[in-house]
N, C-alpha and C positions, 0 to 999 in steps of 0.2 A: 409818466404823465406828461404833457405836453405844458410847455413852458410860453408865456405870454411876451410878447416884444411893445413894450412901451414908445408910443408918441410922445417925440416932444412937447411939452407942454405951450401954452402959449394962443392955440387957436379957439379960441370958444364955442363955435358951432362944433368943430370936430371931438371936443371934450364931452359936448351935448348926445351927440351922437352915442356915445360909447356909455354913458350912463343908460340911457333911454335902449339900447343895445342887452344892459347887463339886467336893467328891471323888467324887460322880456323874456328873460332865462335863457339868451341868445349869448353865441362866443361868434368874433369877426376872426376868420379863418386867416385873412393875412396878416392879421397879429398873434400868430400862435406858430409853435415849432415843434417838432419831437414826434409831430404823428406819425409820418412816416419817417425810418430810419433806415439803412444802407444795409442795415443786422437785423436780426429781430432784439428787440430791447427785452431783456428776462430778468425778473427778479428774485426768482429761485436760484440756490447756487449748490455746486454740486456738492453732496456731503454720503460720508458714510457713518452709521449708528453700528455700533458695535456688538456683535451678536452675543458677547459675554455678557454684558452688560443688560442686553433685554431680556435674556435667561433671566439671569440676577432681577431685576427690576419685576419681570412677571413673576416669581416666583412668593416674592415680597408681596407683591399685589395677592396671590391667591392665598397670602395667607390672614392676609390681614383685609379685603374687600370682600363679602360673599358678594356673590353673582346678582340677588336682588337688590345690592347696593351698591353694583355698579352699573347697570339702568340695565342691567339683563345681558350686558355682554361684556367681558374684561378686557377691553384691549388696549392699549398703548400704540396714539397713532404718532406717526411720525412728524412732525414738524418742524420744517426747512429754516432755517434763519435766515430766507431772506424774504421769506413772507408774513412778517410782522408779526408775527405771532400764530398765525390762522393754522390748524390743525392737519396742512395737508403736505405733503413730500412733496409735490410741485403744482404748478398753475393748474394742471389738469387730473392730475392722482391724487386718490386717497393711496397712504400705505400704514400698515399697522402689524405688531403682534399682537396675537389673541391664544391667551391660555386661560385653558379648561381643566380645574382638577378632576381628582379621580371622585368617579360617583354623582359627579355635577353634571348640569345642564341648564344649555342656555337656550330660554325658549322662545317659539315662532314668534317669527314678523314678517313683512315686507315691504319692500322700497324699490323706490324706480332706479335710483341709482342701482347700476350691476356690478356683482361683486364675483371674488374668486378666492380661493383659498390655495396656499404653496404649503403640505407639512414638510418645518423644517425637520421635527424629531418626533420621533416616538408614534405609535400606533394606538388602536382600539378605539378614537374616536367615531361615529357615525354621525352624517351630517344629512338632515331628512329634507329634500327638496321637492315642497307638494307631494309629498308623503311619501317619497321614493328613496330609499335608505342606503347611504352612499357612503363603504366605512371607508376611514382616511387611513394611512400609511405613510410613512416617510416616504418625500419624493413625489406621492401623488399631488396629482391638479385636480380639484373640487370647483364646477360651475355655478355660483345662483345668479342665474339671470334675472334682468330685472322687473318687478314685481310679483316673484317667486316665492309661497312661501318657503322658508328655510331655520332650520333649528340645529344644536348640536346637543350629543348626547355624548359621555363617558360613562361607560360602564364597571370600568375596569380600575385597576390601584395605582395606576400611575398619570402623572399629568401628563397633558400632551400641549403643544407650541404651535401656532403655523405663523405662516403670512398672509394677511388678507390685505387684497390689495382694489380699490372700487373705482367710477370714474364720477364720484361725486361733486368734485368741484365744477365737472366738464356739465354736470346735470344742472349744480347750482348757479352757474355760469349763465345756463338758457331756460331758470326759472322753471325748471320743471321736477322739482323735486317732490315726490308724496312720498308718506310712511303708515302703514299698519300696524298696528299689535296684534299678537295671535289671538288677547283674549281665552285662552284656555286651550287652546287645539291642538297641544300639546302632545305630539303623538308616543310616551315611554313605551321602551321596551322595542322600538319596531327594527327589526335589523334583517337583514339575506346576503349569501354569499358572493353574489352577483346584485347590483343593480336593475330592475327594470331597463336603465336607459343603456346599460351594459350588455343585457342580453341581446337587445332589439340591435343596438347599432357598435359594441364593441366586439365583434365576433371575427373582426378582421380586416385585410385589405379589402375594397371590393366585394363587401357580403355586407348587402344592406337587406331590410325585410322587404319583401316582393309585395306586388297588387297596389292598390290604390290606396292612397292617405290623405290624411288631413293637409288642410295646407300648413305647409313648413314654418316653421318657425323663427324669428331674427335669429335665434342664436344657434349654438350644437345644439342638437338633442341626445349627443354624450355627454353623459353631467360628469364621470371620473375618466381621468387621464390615469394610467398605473404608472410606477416608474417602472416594474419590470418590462415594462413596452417602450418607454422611452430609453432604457439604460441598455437594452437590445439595438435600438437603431441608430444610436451614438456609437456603440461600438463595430456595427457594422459598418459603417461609414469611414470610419477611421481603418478599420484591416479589409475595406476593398481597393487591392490594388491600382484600380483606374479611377477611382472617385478625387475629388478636388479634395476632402476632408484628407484623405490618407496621404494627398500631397503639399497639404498646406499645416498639415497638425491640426486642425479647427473643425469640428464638426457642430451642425445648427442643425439643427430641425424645428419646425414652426406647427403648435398644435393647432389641428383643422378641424372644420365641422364635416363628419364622414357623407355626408349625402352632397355635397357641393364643393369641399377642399376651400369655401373661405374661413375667414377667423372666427374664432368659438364666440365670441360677442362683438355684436356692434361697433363696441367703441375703443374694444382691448384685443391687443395683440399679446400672443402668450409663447414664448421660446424658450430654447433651451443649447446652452451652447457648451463644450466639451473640450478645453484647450489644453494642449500638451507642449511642456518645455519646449522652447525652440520656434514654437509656430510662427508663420509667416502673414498670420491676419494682420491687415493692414490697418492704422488708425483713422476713423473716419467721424464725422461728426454729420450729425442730422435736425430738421426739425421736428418735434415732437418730443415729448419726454419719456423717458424710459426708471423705470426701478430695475433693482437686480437685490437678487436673493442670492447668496452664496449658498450654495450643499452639499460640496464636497470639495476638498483640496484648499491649496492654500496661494495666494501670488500676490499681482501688486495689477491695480486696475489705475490708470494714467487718466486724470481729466482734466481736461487743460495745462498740463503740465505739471501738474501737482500730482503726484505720489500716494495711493493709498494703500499700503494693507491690508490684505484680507486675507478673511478664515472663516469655516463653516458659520452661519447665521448670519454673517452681517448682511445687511441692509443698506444699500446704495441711491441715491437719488443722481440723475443726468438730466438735467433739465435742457431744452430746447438749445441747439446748434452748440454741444458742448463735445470737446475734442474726448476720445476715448479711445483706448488701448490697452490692450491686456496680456499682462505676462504672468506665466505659471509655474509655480515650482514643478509641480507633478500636474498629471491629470486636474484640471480645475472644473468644474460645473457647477456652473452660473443659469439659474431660473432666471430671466425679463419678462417684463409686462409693459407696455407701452399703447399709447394713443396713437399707433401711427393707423390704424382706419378711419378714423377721423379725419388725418391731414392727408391721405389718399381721396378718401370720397370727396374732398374737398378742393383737391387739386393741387394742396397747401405742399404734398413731401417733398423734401430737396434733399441731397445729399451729395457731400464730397470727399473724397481723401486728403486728408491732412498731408500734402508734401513734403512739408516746413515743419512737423513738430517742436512747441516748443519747447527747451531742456529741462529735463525732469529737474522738482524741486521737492524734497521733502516733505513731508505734509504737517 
């Protein structure tokens, strides 16, 4: 917040002034500081939640909240400490787990805010997007764009975990938040092997349906991402001898929308990056905030010099211009979600490499 610089006292008209100034719900700009600042000023700061611990925590939740008592969906959002308490992983992300027991279901709504789903474990969920029945699996990426209806269904005996991550703050931020209840529209039972949005447009590189269509829509019209399709092209990238992954250790790949190759939504950027002992990715810091999902392997992610630890499920927050670095015991694979189409359409992205890193410090 910007801070006030006080006049000497003493002058009576100019005292006059600033009263008569503050009973017009007016602020005098050359008495004020902090608006603009040399950095961006961020009040989120970076943390990691413990992916043990949100097992543990969901697990307690499904045993003890049914689903109608916890307003229709279970999830445990994440909550930054350095945003005063407010229920979001940074200024501009929602992040949360959401566990579904077995045989439960959590039924339709929709919101403007857009949302995504990461399974960190376990399969047999179906998650029904305008009534197009999208089962999850570990690894897979789940779309509901926004004002989609969307429901989940478990059929099966065991629970299942993901991450859902939305850009509701970013919604709430420019007052444009609406919400729906399904009201009953409940669609049980609906499940297929494929997707509708998987036939039409996951069938491959460059195989989209032919002839004439509707017009396009902001977001993918792939609502599932597999991991067997991503955990393919990580590994490719890494054992092709001329690629950058295979010479650097790091392979990235960025999920697209197949008719155009932009971001699967609007306002979310959704990655996946694949690092091995040794790698030579560089630390870099950006603007815009970013989450990370851990899902496989184990290492140490560096944020401004601070040291974390990590292991399958944890849950990371990098809030805006924060330094970042990753080292990996083995094979590490890290899901991201980030607002950087936002600070692109906006002109706002910057980025640089940390030359200076500063010395790692315990966490």
């Amino acid at each position: 917040m910007p801070t006030r610089r006080f006049n000497a006292p003493g002058d009576a008209a100019l005292d006059t002034l600033y009263e008569d100034i503050a009973h017009k719900d007016l602020q005098p700009l050359w008495e004020l500081s902090g608006l603009l600042t040399p950095t961006p000023s961020v009040k989120a700061v970076p943390y990691r939640w413990s992916g043990k611990e949100l097992r543990d925590l969901g697990e307690r939740a499904g045993e003890l909240v049914p689903i109608d008592r916890g307003g229709d969906r279970r999830v445990l959002s994440l909550s930054n400490p350095g945003l005063d308490g407010a229920p979001y992983a940074t200024a501009t992300l929602w992040g949360a787990v959401q566990y579904l027991g077995a045989g439960e279901t959590a039924p339709a709504h929709r919101h403007t805010p857009a949302a995504l789903r990461f399974v960190l474990e376990g399969e047999g969920v179906w998650t029904l997007v305008d009534g197009d029945p999208l089962h999850m699996a570990a690894g897979d990426l789940i779309l509901t764009p926004s004002w989609t209806w969307h429901e989940h269904h478990n059929p099966g005996d065991t629970p299942v975990t993901w991450f859902d991550a939305l850009d509701l703050p970013l919604v709430e931020a420019l007052d444009a938040v609406f919400f729906e209840p399904g009201d009953g529209r409940t669609a049980q039972g609906a499940t297929a092997e494929r997707s509708a949005s998987e036939r039409q447009f996951g069938g491959g590189p460059g195989l989209l349906p032919g002839g004439a269509s509707a017009p396009a829509p902001a977001h993918s019209p792939l609502l599932r991402y597999r991991w067997a399709d991503t955990d393919r092209t990580l590994a490719g990238q890494l054992t092709e001898p001329s690629s950058e992954a295979a010479r650097t250790g790091h392979a990235h790949i960025r999920f697209a929308d197949p008719t155009n190759g932009r971001d699967v939504l609007p306002t979310l950027r959704c990655e996946m990056h694949r690092y091995l002992p040794g790698h030579t990715a560089p630390e870099q810091r950006h603007t815009g905030s970013v989450l990370i999902a851990v899902f496989h392997g184990t290492g140490v992610v560096v944020l401004d010099g601070v040291r974390h630890d990590v292991a399958p499920g944890d849950l990371i927050a990098v809030p805006s211009w924060t330094s970042q670095r990753v080292l990996a015991d083995g094979p590490l694979d890290l899901f991201t979600v980030s607002d950087t189409p936002v600070l692109e359409a906006l002109g706002l992205y910057r980025t640089e490499q940390v030359s200076d890193p500063i010395p790692a410090q315990n966490a």
